[in-house]
N, C-alpha and C positions, 0 to 999 in steps of 0.2 A: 642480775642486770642492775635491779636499782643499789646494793652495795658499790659496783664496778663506778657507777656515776657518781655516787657521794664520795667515792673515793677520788675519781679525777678531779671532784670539785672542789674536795678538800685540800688537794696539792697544788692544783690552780690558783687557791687563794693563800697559802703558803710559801708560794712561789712568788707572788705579788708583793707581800707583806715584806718577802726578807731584803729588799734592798731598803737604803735610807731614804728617810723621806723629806723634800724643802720647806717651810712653810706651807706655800702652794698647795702643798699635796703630791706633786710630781716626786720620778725618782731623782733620786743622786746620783750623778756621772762621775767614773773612777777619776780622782785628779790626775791632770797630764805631766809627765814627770817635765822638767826643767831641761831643756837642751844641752849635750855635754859641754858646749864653749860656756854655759854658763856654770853648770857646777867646777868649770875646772876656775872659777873665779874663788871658791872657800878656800878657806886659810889651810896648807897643810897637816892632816893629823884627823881636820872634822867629816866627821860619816853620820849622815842618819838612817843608815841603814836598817838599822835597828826603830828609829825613830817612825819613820813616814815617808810619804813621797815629799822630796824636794822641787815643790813648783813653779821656783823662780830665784836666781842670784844677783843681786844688783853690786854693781861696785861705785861709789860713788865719794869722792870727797874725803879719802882717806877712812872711808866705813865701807863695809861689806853687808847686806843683808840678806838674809835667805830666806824664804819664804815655805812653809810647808803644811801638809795635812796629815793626822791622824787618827788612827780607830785608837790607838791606845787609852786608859784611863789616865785622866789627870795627874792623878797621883805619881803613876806610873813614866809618862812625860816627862815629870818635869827633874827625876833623878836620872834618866836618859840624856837629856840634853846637857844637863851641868855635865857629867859623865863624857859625851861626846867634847863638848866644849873645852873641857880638861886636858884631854888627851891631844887638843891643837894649841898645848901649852897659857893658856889662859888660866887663872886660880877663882872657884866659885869664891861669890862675894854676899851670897844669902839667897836666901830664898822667898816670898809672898805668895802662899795659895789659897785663896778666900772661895775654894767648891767650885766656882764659876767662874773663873780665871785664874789666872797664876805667873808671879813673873820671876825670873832666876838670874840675879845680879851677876859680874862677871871683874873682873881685875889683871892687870898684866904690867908687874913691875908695881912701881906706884900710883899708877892710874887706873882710875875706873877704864872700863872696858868694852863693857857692851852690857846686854840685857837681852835676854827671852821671852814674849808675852805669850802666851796661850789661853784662847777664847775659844769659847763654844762656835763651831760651824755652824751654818745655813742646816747641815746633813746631818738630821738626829745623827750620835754616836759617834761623831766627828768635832777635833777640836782643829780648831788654825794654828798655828807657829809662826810669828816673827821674829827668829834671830836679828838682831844689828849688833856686829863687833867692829871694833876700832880695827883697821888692817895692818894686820902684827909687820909689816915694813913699816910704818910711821911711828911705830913705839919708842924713843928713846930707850937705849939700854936702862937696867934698872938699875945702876949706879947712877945715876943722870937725877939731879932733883930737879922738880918743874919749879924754874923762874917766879919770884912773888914781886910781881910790879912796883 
């Protein structure tokens, strides 16, 4: 009997522990994925499927941003993203990962392009994602040289 009880109590507080935890102390809530009228705003090509949930796409002003969460490591992230980012025709532009953030340059044609930042969450074990890319319909072809006043 008293095994049968150290054992429930033992899974009770394992069961406790395995989700993330805020500051506070309270659990982490799974993020809410991004509505599809809004994912259907990223640039043709880009998926983070691989990445994270996508929990938000803004279009704004000739930029697009997309907002997301992951359990992935750092590390791991931020060859993902360049990765994803690639394959919706943009060219990595470098990388900065200093452990506890990390940003991933981006390039299209002869313009800078966008940029990646990733921070540590609220959610132990969770990092944030802020893509912003320039919206590959306002790019001048890349024969096109940008104008020097």
């Amino acid at each position: 009997m008293r095994r049968s009880i150290a054992l429930m109590v033992s899974t009770a507080a394992l069961v406790g522990l395995a989700g993330c935890s805020t500051g506070s102390g309270g659990a982490c809530e799974t993020p809410s994925p991004a509505p599809p009228a809004e994912t259907a705003l990223m640039p043709d090509g880009l998926s983070f499927e691989r990445i994270g949930t996508v929990t938000q796409v803004l279009s704004t002003q000739g930029h697009i941003t997309v907002r997301a969460v992951t359990a992935k490591t750092l590390d791991e992230v931020t060859v993902l993203i360049q990765n994803a980012v690639t394959a919706a025709g943009y060219r990595p532009a470098g990388m900065d990962n200093e452990g506890f953030e990390a940003e991933v340059f981006f390039t299209s044609g002869l313009y800078a392009a966008g940029q990646a930042v990733v921070r540590r969450a609220e959610c132990e074990g969770q990092w944030d994602i802020e893509l912003v890319l320039i919206d590959p319909e306002t790019v001048p072809p890349s024969t096109t040289r940008p104008s020097v006043p």
